[in-house]
FINUKOL-611089 format. One record per residue (C-alpha): x, y, z. Coordinates in steps of 0.02 Angstrom, whole numbers, plus 50000, padded with zeros to 5 digits. Each point is the difference from the previous one (the first is absolute). Example, Ala and Ser with C-alpha at 12.3 -4.5 7.8 and 13.67 -1.06 7.14 Angstrom:
FINUKOL-611089
506154977550390/500695017249967/
END
This chain:
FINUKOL-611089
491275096550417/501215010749893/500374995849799/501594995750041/500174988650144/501644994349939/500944983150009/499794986950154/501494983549962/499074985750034/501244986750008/501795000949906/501434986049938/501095006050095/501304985549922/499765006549800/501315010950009/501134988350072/499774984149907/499615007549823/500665014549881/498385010449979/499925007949847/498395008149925/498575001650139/497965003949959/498455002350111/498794992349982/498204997450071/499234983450079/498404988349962/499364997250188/498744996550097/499005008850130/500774990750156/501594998649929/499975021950008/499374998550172/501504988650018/501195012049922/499355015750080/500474992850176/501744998949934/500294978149987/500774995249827/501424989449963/500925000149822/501564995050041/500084981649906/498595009449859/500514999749817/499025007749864/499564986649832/499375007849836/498664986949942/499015002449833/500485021749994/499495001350188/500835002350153/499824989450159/500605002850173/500554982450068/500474992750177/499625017450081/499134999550171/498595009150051/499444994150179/498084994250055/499195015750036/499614998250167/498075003750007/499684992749840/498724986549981/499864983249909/500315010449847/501725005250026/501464998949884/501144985949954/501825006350092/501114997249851/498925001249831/500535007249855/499725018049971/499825007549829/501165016149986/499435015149875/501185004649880/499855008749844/500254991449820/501815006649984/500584997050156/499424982550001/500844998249808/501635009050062/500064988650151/499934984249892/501215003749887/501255001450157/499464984750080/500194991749837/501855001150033/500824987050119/500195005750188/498765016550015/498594996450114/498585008450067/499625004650190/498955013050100/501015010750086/498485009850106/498144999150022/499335017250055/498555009149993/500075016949908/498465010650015/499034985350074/500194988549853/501394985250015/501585000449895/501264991149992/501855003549936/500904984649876/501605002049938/501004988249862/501414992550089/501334988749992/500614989250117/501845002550098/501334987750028/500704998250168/501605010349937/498785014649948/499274998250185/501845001350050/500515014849918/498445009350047/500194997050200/501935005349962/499525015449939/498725006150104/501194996850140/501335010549932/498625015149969/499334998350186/501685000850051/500485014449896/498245008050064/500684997850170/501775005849990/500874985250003/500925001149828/500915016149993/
END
């Protein structure tokens, strides 16, 4: 295999951008273990109800599923354990520091690999109101329509 085998998306929350403001994002890499890879490298993975808790100046991956692998033995992995996330010293500080004000929240946007190891991408957000949601759907409608050629 080449150096740079480049980036394979795993599983994405495909809901992030509609539910929360996303503000600053960071990549990160994952704690697992082996059959949760084997898991990951056949493409199963579910983060869409996964939040990310900072605990004692670590990172942890919660309520993110990563299916049975399927020829795994007695030893396989627990579904929907927590997963440590690696994060420098400053990022974890900065990220703090944000959450310490009301409403930001934490949440795993993607879990990919990049040259065979497994990332994942977080991002600080807040959540929307059902007005935000609102506005949003208005306004994409109006650009697809201007896209098309409707509004002239």
């Amino acid at each position: 295999m080449s150096d740079s085998m480049g980036v394979k998306i795993i599983c994405k929350n495909s809901r992030a951008g509609y539910d929360y403001f996303l503000e600053d994002k960071y990549e990160c890499g994952v704690v697992l273990v082996g059959t949760e890879v084997k898991s990951l490298r056949n493409g199963k993975g579910i983060i869409n109800e996964a939040f990310v808790t900072i605990d004692r100046g670590e990172a942890w991956l919660q309520n993110a599923t990563i299916p049975h692998y399927e020829f795994g033995n007695i030893n396989n992995h627990p579904e929907t354990r927590k997963r440590k996330l690696l994060l420098n010293r400053e990022e974890i500080n900065q990220i703090e520091k944000k959450m310490a004000v009301k409403g930001w929240t934490l949440i795993p946007l993607a879990i990919y690999f990049k040259d065979s190891l497994v990332k994942c991408e977080i991002a600080l957000a807040k959540g929307k109101k059902l007005y935000d949601k609102r506005d949003d759907a208005a306004k994409k409608d109006v650009e697809r329509k201007i896209r098309q050629g409707q509004y002239e």
